[in-house]
C-alpha positions in Angstrom: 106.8 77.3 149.6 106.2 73.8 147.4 106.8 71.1 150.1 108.2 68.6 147.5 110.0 71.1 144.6 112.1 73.4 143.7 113.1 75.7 140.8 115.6 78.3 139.1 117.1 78.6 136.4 114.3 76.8 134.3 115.0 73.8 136.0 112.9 71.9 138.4 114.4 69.5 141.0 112.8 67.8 144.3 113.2 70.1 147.5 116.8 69.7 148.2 117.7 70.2 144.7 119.5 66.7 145.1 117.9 65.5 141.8 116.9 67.1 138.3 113.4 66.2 137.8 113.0 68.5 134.3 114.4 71.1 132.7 112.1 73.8 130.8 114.0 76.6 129.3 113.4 75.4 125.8 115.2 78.6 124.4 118.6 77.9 126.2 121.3 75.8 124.4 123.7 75.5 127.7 122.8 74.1 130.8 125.1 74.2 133.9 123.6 71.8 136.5 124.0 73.0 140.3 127.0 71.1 141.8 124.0 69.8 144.5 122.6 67.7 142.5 123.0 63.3 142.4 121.0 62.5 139.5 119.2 63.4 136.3 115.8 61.4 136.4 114.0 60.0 133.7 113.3 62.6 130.6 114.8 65.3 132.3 115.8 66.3 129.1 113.8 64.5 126.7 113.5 65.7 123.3 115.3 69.0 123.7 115.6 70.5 120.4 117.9 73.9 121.7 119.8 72.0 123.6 123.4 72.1 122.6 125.9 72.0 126.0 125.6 70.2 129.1 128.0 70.6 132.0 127.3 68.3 135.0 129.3 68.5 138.1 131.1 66.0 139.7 128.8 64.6 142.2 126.3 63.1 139.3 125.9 59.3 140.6 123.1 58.5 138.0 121.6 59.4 134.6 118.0 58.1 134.1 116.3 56.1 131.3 115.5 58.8 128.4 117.4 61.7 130.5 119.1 63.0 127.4 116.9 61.2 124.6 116.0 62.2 121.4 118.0 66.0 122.2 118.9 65.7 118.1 121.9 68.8 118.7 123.1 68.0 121.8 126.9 67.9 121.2 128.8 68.1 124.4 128.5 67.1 127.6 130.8 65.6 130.0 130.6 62.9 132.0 132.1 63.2 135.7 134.3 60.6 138.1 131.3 60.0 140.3 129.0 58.6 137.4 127.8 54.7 138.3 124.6 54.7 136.8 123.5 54.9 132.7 119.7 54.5 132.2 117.8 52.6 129.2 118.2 55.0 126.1 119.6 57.8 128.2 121.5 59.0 125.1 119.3 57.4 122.1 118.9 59.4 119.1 121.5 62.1 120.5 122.8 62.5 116.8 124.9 65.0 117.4 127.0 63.7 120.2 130.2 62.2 119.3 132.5 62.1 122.1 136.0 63.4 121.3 135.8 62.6 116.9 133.6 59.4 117.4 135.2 58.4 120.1 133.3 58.4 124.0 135.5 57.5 127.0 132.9 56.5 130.1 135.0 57.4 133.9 136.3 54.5 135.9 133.1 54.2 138.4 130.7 53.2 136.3 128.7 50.0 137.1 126.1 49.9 134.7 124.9 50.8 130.9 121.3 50.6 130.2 119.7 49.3 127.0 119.8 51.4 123.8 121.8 54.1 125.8 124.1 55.5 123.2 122.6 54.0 120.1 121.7 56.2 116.9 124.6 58.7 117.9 128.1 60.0 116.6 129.5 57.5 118.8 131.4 55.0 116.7 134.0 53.6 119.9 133.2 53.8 123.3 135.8 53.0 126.1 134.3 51.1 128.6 136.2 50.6 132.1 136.8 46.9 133.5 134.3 48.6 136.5 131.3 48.0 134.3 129.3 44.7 135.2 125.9 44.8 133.0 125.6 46.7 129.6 121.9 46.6 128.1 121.2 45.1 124.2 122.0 47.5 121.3 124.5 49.7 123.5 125.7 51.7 120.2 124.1 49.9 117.1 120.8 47.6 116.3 122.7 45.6 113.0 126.5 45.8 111.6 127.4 45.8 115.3 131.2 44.9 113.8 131.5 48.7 112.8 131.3 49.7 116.0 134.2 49.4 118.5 134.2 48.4 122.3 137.7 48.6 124.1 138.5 48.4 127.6 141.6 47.7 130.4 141.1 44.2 130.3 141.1 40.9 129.0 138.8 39.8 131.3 136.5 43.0 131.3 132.5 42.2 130.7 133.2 44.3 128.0 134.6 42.3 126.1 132.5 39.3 126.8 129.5 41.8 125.7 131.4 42.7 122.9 132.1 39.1 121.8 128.3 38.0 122.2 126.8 40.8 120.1 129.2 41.4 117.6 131.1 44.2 118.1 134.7 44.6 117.3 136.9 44.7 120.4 140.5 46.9 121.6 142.4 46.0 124.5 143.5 49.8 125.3 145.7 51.3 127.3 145.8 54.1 129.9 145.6 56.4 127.1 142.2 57.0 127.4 141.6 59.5 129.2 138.6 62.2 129.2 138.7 65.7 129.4 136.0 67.5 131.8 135.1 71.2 130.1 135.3 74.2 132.5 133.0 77.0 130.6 133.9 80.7 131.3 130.7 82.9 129.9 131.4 86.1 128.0 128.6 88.5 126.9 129.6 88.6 122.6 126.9 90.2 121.5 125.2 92.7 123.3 121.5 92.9 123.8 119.6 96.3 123.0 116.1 97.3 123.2 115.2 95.6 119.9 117.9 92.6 119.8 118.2 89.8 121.7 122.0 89.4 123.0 124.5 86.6 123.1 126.3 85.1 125.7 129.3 82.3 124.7 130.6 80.0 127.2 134.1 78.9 126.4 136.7 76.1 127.6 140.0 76.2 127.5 140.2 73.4 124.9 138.1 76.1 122.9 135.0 74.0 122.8 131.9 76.6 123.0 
């Protein structure tokens, strides 16, 4: 009966479950975000140490400043179509993502990339679409910015003008670049007893779990 929240799943969100204000189950290392929801606000996820999957649904217009932050074993999550907005840091110190082997493709849509967002990751080469208008300082690395790669659709892409001003090493790319959205199917693998706790594995196609 909360006039202003909601919650399931240990997740809490504003009334019309349009946004993801936090999300508690500390013991869970998937999350599957309701296909309702717009955005992830800020430290929704903040230092999540079980946290290892995160599947958003297309629909996601915004990730907030420190959303994903500091979750050291967070590996996958996609990133849908819908996606305009990156907040300050909203992937720093998210070791353990790498994007497909280093390698992090962001959708055509996206407008802008906050400050630190994907630095002290996996992430060694980020595609970033001509759509992109403002990216924040230190977008992948603080120092030897020339190890890192930017590429993008265009010459003429802020990328590459970002790129150029900071130090980075930049790819004109092709169409090539093209990101793969998982769809998890959840199997019971390990049955739970009276003693035991169970297991339950969710799955994609590509045979990501």
């Amino acid at each position: 009966n909360n006039a202003s929240y909601s919650a399931e799943n240990g997740m809490l969100f504003n009334k019309s479950k349009t946004k993801l204000v936090c999300y508690y189950a500390s013991d869970s290392a998937v999350c599957l975000v309701p296909s309702t929801v717009t955005e992830i606000a800020k430290y929704a996820f903040y230092s999540n140490d079980d946290l290892l999957t995160v599947v958003l649904p297309e629909g996601i217009e915004k990730i907030g400043d420190y959303a994903f932050g500091n979750c050291l074993y967070l590996s996958n999550i996609n990133l849908p179509k819908s996606l305009e907005t990156i907040g300050n840091y909203a992937f720093h110190f998210c070791q353990s993502f790498k994007g497909e082997a280093g390698m992090l493709v962001l959708p055509n849509g996206v407008v802008s990339i906050g400050t630190d967002a994907f630095n002290v990751t996996g992430i060694t080469q980020i595609h970033i679409p001509s759509s992109v208008l403002a990216i924040g300082r230190d977008l992948l690395a603080s120092w030897n910015c020339s190890d890192y790669t930017i590429c993008s659709d265009s010459n003429t892409a802020y990328a590459k003008t970002y790129a150029e001003t900071y130090g980075y090493t930049f790819k004109l790319c092709d169409d090539n670049h093209t990101s793969h959205t998982c769809t998890y199917t959840s199997k019971v693998t390990k049955a739970a007893t009276c003693t035991q706790t169970g297991v339950e594995t969710f799955t994609c196609e590509c045979g990501n779990s």
